[in-house]
C-alpha positions in Angstrom: 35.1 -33.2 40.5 33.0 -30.6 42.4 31.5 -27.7 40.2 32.0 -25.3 43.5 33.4 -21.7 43.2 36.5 -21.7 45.1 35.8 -17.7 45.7 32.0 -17.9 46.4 33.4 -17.6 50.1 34.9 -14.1 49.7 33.6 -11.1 49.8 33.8 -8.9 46.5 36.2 -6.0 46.5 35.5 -2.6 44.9 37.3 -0.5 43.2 37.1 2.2 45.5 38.2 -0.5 48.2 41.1 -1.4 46.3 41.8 2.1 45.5 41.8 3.2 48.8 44.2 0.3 50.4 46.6 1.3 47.7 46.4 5.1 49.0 47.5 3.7 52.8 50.2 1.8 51.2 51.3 5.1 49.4 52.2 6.8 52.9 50.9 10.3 52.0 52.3 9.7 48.2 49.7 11.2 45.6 47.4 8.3 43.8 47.3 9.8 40.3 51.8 11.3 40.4 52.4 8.6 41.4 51.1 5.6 39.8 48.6 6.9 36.8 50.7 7.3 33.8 49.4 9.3 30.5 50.2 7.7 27.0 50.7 9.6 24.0 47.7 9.3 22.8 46.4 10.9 26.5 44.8 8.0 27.9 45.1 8.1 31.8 47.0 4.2 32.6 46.2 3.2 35.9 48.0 0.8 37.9 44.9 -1.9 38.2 41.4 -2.8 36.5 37.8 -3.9 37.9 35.4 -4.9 36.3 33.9 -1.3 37.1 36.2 -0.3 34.3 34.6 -2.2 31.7 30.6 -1.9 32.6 28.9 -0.9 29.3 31.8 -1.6 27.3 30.8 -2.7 24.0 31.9 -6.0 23.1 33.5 -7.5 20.8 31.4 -8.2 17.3 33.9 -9.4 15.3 35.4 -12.9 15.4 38.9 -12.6 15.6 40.6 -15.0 12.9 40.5 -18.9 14.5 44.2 -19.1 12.5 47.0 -17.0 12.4 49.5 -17.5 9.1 53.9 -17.2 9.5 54.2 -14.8 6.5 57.3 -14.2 4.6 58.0 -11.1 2.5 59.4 -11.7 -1.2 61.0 -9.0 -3.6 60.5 -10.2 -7.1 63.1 -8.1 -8.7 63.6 -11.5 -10.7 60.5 -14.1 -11.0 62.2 -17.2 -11.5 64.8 -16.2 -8.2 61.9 -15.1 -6.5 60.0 -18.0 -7.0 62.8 -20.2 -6.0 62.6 -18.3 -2.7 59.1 -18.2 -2.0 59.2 -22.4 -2.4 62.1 -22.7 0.0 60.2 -20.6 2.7 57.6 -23.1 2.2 59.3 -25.6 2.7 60.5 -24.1 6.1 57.8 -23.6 7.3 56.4 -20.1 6.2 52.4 -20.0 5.6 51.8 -17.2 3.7 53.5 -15.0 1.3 53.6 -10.8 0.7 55.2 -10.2 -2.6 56.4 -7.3 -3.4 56.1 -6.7 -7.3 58.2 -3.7 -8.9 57.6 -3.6 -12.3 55.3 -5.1 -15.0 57.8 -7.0 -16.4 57.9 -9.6 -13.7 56.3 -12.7 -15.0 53.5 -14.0 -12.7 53.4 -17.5 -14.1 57.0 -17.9 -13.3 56.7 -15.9 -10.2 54.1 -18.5 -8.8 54.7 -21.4 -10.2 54.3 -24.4 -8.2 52.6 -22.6 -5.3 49.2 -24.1 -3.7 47.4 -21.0 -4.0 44.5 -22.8 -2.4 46.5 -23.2 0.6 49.1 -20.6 0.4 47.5 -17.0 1.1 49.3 -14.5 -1.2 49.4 -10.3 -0.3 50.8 -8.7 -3.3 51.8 -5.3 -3.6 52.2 -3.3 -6.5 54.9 -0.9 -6.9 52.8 0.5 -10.4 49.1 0.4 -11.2 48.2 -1.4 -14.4 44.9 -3.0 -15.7 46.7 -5.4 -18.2 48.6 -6.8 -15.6 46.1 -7.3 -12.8 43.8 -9.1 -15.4 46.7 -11.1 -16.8 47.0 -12.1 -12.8 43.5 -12.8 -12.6 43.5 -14.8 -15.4 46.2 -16.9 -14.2 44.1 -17.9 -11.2 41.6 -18.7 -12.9 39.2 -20.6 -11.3 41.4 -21.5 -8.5 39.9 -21.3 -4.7 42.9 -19.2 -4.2 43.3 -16.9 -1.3 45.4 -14.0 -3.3 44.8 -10.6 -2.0 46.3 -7.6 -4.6 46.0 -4.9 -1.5 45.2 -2.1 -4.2 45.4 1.2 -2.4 45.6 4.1 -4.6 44.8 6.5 -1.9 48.0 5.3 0.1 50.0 5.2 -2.6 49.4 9.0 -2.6 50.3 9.3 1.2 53.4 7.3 0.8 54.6 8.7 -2.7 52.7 12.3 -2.8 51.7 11.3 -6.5 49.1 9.3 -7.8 50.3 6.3 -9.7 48.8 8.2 -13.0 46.0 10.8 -12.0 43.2 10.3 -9.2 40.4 9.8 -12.2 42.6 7.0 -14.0 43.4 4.9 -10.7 40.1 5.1 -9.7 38.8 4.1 -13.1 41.4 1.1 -13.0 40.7 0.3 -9.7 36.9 0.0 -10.9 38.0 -1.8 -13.8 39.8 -5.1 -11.9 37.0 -4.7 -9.0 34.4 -5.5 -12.5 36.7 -8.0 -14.0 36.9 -9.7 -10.9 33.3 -9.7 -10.3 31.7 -13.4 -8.7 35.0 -14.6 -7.4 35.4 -14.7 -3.6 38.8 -16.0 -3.7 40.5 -12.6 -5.2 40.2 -9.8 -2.9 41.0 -6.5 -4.5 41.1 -3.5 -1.9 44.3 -2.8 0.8 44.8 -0.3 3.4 48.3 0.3 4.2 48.1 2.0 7.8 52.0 0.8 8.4 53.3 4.4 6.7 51.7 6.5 9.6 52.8 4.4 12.1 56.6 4.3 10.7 56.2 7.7 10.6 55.0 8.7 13.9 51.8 8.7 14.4 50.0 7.8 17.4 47.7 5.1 17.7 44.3 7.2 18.0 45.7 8.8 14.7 46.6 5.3 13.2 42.7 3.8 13.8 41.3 7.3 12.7 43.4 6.9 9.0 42.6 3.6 8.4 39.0 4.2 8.7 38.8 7.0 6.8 41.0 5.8 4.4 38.5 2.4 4.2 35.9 4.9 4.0 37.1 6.8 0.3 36.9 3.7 -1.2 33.6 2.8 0.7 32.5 5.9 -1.0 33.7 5.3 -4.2 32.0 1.8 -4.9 28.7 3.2 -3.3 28.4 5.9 -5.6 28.8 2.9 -7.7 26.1 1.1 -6.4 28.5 -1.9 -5.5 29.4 -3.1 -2.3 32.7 -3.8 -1.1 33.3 -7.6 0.8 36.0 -7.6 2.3 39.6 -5.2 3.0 43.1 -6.2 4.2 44.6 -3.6 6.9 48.4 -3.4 7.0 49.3 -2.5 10.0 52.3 -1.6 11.7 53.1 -3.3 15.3 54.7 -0.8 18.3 56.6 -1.7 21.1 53.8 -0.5 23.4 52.7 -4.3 24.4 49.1 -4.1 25.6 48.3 -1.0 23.6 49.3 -3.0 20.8 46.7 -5.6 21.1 44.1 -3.0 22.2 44.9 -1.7 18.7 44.3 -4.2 16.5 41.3 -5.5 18.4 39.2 -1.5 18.0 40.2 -2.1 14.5 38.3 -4.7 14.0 35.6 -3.0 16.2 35.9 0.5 14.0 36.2 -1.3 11.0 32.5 -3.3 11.6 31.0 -0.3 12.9 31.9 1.6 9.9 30.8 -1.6 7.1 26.8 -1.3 9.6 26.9 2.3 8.5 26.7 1.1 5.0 25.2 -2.1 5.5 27.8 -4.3 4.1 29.2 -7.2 6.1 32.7 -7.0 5.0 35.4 -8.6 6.7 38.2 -7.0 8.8 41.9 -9.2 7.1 44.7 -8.1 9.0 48.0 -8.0 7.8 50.6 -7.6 10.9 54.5 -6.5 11.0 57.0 -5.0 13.2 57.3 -1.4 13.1 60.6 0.2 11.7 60.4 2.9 13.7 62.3 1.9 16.7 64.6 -0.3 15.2 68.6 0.2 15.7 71.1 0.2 13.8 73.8 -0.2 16.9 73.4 -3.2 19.1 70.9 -4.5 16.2 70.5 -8.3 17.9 68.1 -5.9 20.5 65.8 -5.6 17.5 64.7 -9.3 17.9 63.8 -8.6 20.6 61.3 -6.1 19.6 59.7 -8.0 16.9 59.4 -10.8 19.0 56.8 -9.0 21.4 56.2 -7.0 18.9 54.8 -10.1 16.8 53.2 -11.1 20.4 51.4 -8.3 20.6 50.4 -8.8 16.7 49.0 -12.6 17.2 47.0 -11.8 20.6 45.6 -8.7 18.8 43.8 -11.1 16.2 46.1 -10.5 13.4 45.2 -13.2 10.4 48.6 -13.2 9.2 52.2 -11.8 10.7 55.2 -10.8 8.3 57.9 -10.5 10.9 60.9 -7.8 9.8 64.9 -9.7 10.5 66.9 -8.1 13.2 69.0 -6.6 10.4 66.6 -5.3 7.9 67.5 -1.8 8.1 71.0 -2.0 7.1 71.6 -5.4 5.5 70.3 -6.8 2.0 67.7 -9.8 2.3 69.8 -12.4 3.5 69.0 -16.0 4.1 70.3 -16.0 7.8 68.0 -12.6 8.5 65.3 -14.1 7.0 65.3 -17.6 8.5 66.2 -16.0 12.5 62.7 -13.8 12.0 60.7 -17.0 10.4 61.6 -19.2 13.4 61.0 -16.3 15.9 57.2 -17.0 14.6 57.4 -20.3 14.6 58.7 -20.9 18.2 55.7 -18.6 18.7 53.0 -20.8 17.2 54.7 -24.5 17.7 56.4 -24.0 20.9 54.8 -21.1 22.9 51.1 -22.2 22.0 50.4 -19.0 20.3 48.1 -20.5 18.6 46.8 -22.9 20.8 43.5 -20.4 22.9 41.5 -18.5 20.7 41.1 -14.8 21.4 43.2 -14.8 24.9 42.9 -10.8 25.3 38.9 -12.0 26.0 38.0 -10.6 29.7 40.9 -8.7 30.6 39.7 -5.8 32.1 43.2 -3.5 30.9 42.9 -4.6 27.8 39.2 -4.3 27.2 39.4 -0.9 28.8 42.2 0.2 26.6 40.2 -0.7 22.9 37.1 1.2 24.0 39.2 4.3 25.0 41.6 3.8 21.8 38.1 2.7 19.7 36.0 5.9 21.2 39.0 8.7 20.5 39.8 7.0 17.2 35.9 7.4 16.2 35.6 10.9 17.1 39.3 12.0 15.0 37.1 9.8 12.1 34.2 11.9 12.1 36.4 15.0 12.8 38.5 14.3 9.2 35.1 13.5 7.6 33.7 16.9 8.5 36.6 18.3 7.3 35.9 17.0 3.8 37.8 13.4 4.5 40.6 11.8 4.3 41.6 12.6 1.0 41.0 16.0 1.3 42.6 16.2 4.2 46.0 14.9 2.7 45.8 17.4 -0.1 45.3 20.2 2.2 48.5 18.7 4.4 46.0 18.5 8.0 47.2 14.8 7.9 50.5 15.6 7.4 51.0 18.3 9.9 49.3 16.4 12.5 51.7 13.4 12.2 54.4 15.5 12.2 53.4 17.4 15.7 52.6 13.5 17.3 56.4 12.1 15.5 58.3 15.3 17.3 56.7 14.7 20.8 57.9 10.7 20.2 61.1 12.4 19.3 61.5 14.8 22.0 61.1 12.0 24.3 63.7 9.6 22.8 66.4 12.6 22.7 65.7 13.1 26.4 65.8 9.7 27.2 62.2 9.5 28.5 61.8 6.5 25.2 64.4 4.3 25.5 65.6 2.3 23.3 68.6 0.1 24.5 72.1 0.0 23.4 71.2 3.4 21.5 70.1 6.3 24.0 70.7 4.3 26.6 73.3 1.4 27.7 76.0 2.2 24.3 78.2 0.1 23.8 81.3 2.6 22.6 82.9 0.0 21.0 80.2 -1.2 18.9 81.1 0.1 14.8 78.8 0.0 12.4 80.4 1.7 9.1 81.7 -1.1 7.2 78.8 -3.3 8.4 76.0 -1.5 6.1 74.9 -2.4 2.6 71.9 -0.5 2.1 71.6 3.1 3.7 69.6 2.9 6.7 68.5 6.6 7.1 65.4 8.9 5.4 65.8 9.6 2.1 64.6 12.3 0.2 64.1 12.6 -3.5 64.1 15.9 -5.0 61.2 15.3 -7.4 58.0 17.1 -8.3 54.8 16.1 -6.2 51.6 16.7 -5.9 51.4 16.8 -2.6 53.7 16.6 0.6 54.2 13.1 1.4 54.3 11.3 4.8 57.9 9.8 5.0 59.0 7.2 7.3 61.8 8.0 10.3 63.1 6.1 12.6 64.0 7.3 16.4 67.6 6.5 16.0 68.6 8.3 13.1 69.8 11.5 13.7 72.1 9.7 16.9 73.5 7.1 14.8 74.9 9.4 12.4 76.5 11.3 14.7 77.9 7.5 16.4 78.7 6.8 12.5 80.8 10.0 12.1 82.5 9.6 15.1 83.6 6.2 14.6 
């Protein structure tokens, strides 16, 4: 077969040549009304990309994972039930598991029995914060080549709750105590950033990159004032509906994320933990929400996410149910076995949109970091309510725009079906609560779009 170019015979086209046919076309319409759009986060979207776009563009310098994991999400309320599940998801074909453990008195060697932890990652999160238990866990791996992953992230767990799990000296003091005991094992990674609160809530994706990196960075801190070094950090992120923003995301993470670990000269890896966002899910005409985790989960995978948890169509208003679960586990695997989603590594490579979008997203997100570490940090910050505030002001634009129907979200602002009824559907209650309790600090909370219109629908029905 010939090794010619097929396009060495035409001339190259420059952007200003391509910008200026497109003005002709336009008739006297303006370029930059009509076709450049501004996203939230007040990047100018234009309506093609040359390479001119991406000249000096700073590459990628992290590999993006060579395997991607189906993940499925386990509540161990009960370890033996639990357990049962987790083996049955196995079996059909999940990869990976999050479990999510409540209370010490779930027992981990009936929680995992039976389960390849040398095959199986595990992401555990902790609803309480306890030394005993963590070592007991430790212990019970032993000298396993286990991929577990205990996502400790004390500092979130102030976000997300407004309280530390005891006081800010004792978490830190445990969370130096398991990072000691743990010492010389590579297979047990300690530390988590969970950056799927802010996005839940609101925030924009500039904001999302800037929290995770400066929530990374207290604990960077931390174990340098330590004189340790920290190896590697799982990122839980939240996944938008925004397509190719979404991928740009997850891609400056990585970026951010080995930019920061140069600044301390550590090479510690960027794990990614993927999952739907909640925020614009619906609770009328809920079969649209596979729809949304399914490019949702898209967006997740081409980003360079290691593993993806997907969310079922009726999470928000239905218990765990096997029928949920199974529908969002095949919408991952018709992804990887039938849709060759795992098939080219790193796709995104050389799209000019896309590589544009992570520098811009990657260079704002930098410049909000250093902004929040001249304000003291990130934990600062959040005791003086600055993050708060700020992820209220970027939710309320998202919100102004869904209630004027400039953010659609289908069957819900748009396209209702009136004879769709919802009331004696729900088991669990699908809207923001809020606990009247004593807190520290004001915490972020989680909101949906459609909330405040689906109890109206609900009350009306």
């Amino acid at each position: 077969m010939s090794n010619v170019n097929l396009f060495d015979e035409f001339d190259p086209v420059s952007s200003k040549a391509w910008k200026q046919k497109i003005q002709v076309d336009l008739k006297g319409a303006d370029y930059n009304e009509t076709l450049i759009w501004k996203s939230p986060e007040g990047i100018d979207v234009k309506p093609f990309y040359h390479s001119e776009d991406v000249e000096g563009v700073v590459p990628n310098v992290s590999e993006p994972p060579k395997k991607w994991y189906v993940t499925q999400s386990i509540y161990a309320n009960d370890s033996e039930r639990a357990n049962k599940k987790a083996m049955e998801a196995l079996e059909r074909g999940a990869e990976s598991l999050v479990v999510t453990i409540p209370s010490e008195t779930v027992s981990i060697k009936n929680l995992l029995a039976d389960i390849d932890l040398e095959s199986v990652p595990i992401y555990l999160e902790f609803a309480f914060l306890s030394a005993k238990y963590l070592k007991s866990l430790i212990d019970f791996i032993g000298n396993k080549r286990a991929k577990v992953f205990l996502n400790l992230d004390i500092v979130g767990n102030l976000a997300r709750t407004g309280n530390w799990y005891h006081s800010m000296d004792k978490d830190y003091q445990i969370l130096r105590e398991i990072h000691d005991y743990v010492r010389g094992n590579p297979y047990i990674h300690i530390l988590g950033t969970d950056i799927s609160l802010y996005q839940n809530a609101g925030a924009n994706k500039v904001q999302q990159l800037a929290y995770a990196l400066a929530q990374a960075n207290e604990y960077l801190n931390f174990f340098k004032e330590l004189d340790e070094e920290v190896t590697s950090l799982v990122f839980k992120v939240s996944i938008g509906t925004n397509y190719f923003f979404e991928i740009a995301k997850l891609r400056a993470l990585r970026l951010l994320w080995e930019t920061l670990a140069q600044e301390y000269g550590i090479e510690a890896g960027c794990h990614i933990l993927a999952l739907p966002t909640k925020r614009n899910k619906t609770l009328y005409d809920y079969n649209v929400n596979m729809l949304r985790t399914t490019t949702e989960s898209m967006s997740a995978i081409l980003g360079g996410a290691n593993a993806v948890c997907n969310l079922s169509y009726d999470n928000i208003f239905h218990k765990d149910n096997e029928f949920g679960e199974r529908m969002a586990r095949n919408q991952l695997l018709i992804l990887k076995g039938e849709s060759y989603f795992e098939k080219v590594a790193n796709p995104a490579d050389g799209s000019y949109y896309i590589e544009s979008l992570t520098h811009q997203l990657a260079e704002r997100a930098l410049e909000l970091f250093k902004s929040i570490e001249a304000g003291g940090g990130f934990l600062k910050q959040l005791k003086e309510h600055v993050i708060q505030k700020k992820i209220k002001e970027s939710a309320e634009k998202e919100q102004s725009l869904f209630d004027e129907g400039k953010e659609v979200l289908l069957g819900t602002n748009k396209y209702q079906n009136d004879q769709d009824h919802m009331k004696e559907a729900m088991e669990i209650y699908p809207f923001l609560k809020t606990d009247k309790r004593k807190t520290l600090i004001e915490p972020v909370l989680e909101k949906r779009l459609a909330e405040s219109l689906e109890q109206k629908r609900l009350s009306d029905e």
